[in-house]
Wavefront OBJ file of the C-alpha trace (Angstrom):
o trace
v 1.259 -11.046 -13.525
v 4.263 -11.392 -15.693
v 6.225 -14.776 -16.634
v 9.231 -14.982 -18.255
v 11.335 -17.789 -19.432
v 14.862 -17.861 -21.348
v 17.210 -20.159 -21.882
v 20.880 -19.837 -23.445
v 19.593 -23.062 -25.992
v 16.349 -21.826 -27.097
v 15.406 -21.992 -30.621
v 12.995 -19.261 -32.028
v 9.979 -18.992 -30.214
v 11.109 -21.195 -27.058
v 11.111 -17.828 -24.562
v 8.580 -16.842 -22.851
v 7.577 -13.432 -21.976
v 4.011 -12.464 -20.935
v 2.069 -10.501 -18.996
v -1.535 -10.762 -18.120
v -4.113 -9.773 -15.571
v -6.266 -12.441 -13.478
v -8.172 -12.519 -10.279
v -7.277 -12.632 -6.952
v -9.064 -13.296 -4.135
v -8.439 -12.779 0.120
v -10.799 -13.443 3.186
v -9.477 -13.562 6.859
v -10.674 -13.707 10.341
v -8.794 -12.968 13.751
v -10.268 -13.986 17.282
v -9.692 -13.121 20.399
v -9.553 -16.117 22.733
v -8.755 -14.189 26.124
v -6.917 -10.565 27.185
v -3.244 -11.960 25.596
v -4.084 -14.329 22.857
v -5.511 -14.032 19.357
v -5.841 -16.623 16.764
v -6.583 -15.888 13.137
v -5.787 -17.336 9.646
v -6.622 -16.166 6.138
v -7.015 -17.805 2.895
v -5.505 -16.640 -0.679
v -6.385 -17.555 -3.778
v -4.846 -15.798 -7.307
v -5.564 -17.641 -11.067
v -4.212 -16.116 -14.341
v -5.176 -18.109 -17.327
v -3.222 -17.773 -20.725
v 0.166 -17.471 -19.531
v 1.572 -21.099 -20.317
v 0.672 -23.688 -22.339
v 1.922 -22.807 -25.864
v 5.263 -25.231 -25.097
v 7.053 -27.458 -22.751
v 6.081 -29.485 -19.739
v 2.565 -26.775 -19.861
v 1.705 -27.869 -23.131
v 2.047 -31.515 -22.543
v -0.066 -31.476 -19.440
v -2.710 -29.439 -20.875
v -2.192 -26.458 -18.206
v -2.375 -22.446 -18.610
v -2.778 -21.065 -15.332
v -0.570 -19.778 -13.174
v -1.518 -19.340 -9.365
v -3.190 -21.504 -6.433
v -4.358 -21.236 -3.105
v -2.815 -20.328 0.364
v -4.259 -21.193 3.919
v -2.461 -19.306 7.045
v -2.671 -19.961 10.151
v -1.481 -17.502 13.496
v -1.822 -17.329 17.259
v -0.312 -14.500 19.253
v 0.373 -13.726 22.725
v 0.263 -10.018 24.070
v -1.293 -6.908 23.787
l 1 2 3 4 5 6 7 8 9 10 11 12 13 14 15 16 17 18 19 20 21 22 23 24 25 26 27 28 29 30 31 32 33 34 35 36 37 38 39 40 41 42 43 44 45 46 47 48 49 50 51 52 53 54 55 56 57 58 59 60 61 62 63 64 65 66 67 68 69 70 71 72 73 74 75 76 77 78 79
């Protein structure tokens, strides 16, 4: 993943540019529930740790990680 922050004010270090490598992690399903229509959903979920942090809003909070997690949900009708 890559993060990158500038800002026309910024004093010395205040950018941000970084790149890093995390995990990432995807399960799904999709069921048939008759001839025409399917139902399915999946779940996502990325974390990369050591990108933020070192100043702003990050810092004060304590956080480093960029990412989350995703739930999706879809029917469909047809063949």
């Amino acid at each position: 993943m890559s993060y990158k922050e500038e800002s026309d004010f910024a004093i010395g270090s205040d950018d941000v540019d970084e790149r890093k490598t995390g995990a990432v992690f995807l399960a799904g399903v999709d069921v048939p529930l008759g001839r025409f229509v399917r139902v399915g959903g999946e779940y996502r979920y990325r974390t990369v740790s050591g990108v933020l942090g070192e100043g702003g809003v990050s810092a004060i909070l304590g956080e480093d990680q960029l990412g989350g997690s995703v739930f999706a949900f879809r029917a469909s009708v047809g063949r």
